[in-house]
Structure formats: C-alpha cells, structure tokens
C-alpha positions as CSV (number, residue, x, y, z in Angstrom):
1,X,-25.4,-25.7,30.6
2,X,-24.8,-28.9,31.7
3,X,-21.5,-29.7,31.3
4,X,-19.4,-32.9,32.2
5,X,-18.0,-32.6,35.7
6,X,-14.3,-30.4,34.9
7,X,-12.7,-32.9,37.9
8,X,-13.4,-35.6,35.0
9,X,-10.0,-36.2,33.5
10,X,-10.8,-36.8,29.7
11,X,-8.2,-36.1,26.5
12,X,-10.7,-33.7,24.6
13,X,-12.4,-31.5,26.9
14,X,-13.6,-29.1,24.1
15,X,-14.8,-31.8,21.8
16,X,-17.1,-32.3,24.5
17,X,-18.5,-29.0,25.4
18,X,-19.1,-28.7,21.3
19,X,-21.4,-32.3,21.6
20,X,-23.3,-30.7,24.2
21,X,-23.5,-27.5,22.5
22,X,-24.8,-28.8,19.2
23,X,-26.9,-31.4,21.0
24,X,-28.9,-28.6,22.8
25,X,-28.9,-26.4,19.5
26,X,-30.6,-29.6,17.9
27,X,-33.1,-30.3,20.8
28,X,-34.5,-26.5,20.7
29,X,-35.3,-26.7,16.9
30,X,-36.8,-29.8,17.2
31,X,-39.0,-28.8,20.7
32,X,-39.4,-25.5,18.9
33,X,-41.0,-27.5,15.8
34,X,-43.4,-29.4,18.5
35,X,-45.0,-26.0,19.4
36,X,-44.0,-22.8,16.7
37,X,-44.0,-25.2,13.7
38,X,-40.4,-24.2,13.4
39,X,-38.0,-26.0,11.1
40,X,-34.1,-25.6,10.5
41,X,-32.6,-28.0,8.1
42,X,-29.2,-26.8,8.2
43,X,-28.9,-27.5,12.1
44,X,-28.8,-31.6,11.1
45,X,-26.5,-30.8,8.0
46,X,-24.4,-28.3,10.1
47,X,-23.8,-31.0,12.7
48,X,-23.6,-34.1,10.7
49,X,-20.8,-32.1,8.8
50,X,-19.0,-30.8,12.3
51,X,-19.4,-34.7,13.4
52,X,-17.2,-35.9,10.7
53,X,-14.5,-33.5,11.3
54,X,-15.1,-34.7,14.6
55,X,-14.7,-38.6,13.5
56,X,-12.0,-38.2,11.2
57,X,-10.2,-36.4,13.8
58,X,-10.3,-38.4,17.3
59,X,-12.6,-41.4,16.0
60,X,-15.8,-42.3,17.4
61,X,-16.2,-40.0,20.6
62,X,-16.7,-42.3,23.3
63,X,-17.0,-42.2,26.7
64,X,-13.4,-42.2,27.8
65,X,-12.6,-39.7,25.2
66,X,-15.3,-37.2,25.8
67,X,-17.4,-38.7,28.7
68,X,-20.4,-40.3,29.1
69,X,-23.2,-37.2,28.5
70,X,-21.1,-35.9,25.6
71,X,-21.0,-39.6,24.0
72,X,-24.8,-39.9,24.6
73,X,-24.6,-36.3,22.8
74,X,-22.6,-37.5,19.9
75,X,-24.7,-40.6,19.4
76,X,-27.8,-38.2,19.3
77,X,-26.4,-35.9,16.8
78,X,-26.0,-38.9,14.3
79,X,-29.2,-40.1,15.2
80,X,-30.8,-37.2,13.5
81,X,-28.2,-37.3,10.2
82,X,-31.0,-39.1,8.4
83,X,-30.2,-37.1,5.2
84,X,-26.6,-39.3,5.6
85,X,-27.3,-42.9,6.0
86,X,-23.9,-43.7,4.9
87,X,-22.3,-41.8,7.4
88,X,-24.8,-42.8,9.9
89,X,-23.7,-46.8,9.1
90,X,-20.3,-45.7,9.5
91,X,-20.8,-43.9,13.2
92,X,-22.7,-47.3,13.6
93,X,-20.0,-49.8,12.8
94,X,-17.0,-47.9,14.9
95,X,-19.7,-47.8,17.8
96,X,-20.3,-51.1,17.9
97,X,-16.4,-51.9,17.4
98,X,-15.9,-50.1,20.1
99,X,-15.1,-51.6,23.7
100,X,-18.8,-52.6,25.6
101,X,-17.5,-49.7,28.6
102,X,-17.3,-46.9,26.1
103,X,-20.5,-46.8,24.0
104,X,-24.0,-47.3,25.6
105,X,-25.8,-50.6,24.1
106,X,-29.1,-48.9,23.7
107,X,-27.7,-46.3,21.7
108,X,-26.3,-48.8,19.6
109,X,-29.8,-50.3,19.2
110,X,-31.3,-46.8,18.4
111,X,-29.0,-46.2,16.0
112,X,-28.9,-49.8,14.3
113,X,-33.1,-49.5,14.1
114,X,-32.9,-45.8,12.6
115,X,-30.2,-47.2,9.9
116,X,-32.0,-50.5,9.0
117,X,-35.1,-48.3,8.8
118,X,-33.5,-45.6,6.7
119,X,-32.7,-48.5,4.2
120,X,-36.1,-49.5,4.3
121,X,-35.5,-52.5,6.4
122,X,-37.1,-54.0,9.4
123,X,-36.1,-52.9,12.8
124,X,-34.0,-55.1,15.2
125,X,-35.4,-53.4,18.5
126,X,-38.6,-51.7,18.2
127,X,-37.1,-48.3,18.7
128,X,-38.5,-46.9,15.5
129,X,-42.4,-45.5,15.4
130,X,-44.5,-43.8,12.6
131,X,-47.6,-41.8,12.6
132,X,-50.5,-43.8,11.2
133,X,-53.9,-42.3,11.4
134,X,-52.8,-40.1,14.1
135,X,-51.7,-42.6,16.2
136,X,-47.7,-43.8,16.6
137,X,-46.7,-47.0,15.8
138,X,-43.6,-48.9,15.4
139,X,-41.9,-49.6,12.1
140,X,-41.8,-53.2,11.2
141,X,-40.3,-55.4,13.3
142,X,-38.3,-58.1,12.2
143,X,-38.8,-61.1,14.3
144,X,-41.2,-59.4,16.7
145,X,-41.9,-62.2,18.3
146,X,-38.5,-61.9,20.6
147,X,-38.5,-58.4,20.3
148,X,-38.6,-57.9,24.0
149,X,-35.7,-60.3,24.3
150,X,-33.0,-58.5,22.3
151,X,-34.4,-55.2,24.0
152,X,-33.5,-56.8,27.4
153,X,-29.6,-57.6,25.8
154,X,-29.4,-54.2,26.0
155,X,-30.7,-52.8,28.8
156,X,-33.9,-51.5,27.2
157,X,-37.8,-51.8,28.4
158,X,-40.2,-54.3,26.7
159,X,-41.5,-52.7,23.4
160,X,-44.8,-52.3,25.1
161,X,-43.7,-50.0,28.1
162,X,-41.3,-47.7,25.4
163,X,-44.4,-47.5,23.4
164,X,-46.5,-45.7,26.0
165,X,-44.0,-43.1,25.5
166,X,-46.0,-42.1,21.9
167,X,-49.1,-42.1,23.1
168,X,-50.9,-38.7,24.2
C-alpha cells in the first residue's frame, strides 16, 4: 500500500495508516459495485463511526497531523457518510476552520457541495452530478453563472472540463 513517506515526521503515524486503510476498503466496494453490482453498507457506517472516534480524539486530521494523502483520505471517508449529514457539517466546519496549509480547498468545496446537496440545497461549486436519462448531470447550481469563478478560488477546473469526467 501506499503509505506516507515513514521519513515524514507527523504526531499520529497510525491514525494515518488506518485513513488509508479504510480509504482503500471504501474504494474496492464502491469499484466492486461499478462491475459485480456489489454493495456493502456497513463499510460507510463502519468508517463514519471509526472517523468520529478519530475526531473526537485528535480533531480534524489534517495534514500536519497525519499528512497530506491520509488528510485527502479522511476527507474522502466523510465524503461518503451521506447517511450522517450532521456529522458530515461538522467534519465541514473544523475543515474550513482550519489553517489554509492543512486542509486542501477543493476538498473543502467537495464536501461543502455534497452537504448543501444532502440538505437539498443548491451547490456552491458544481462538484455534485446526478444521472438523468442516462446521462450525468450536475445538481443545481446556485449562481451558476460564476460558477467557474469560485471553482478557480480553489484551485479547481471550470465546471465544463470536470464535467467531461461523467461522460462515457
């Protein structure tokens, strides 16, 4: 596996190694559904419960806690706690209180987009897409009109290149 570089001097080594760990357990079930129809709904519950030990214990894992791949982990592992918006709004707000340097701004927009979406809200950044007569498009879009603007704050493609990404 693919873990962060050992030289890396971080304060919870093993925290990290677990993101990473539940992060690939959560990416084969969900490639796994792609091509066997396969379907685990106890890994997102498993890890959305493990994640809030994991919270309540050293706070939002960021990057100078875990490092940078196990922080994008964490983030992704809370990206799919759909079944837990509340705790997904929580995740949300310490990540954006955190210092710029230690959370990635796009996967503060991700996870802003899934929430507001989750609540049946527009979408901020276009990160969101549905299936609608077999093709993917996004979710409502508040503002749409500078869309491609706030995407740009953060680093992120206009809506129309990350959109190519759903077609097939």
């Amino acid at each position: 596996m693919n873990f962060e570089n050992p030289s890396e001097n971080i304060p919870f080594p093993q925290i990290a190694a677990e993101l990473q760990t539940m992060a690939t357990v959560d990416q084969d079930m969900r490639e796994r559904s792609q091509t066997e129809g396969y379907w685990d709904e106890t890994v997102d519950t498993t890890h959305t419960a493990r994640m809030k030990e994991i919270v309540a214990e050293i706070g939002w894992p960021t990057i100078s806690k875990v490092g940078k791949t196990a922080s994008d982990k964490a983030w992704l592992l809370i990206q799919h706690a759909d079944h837990d918006v509340a705790f997904q709004m929580q995740c949300l707000e310490l990540m954006k209180a955190a210092p710029a340097t230690e959370v990635d701004p796009t996967n503060i927009a991700f996870l802003e987009d899934r929430v507001l979406v989750n609540q049946g809200k527009e979408q901020i950044y276009g990160t969101q897409f549905t299936e609608v007569d077999g093709k993917y498009i996004p979710q409502p879009i508040e503002d749409e009109e500078n869309v491609d603007a706030r995407r740009a704050e953060v680093g992120m493609e206009p809506l129309s290149e990350y959109a190519k990404l759903f077609k097939s």
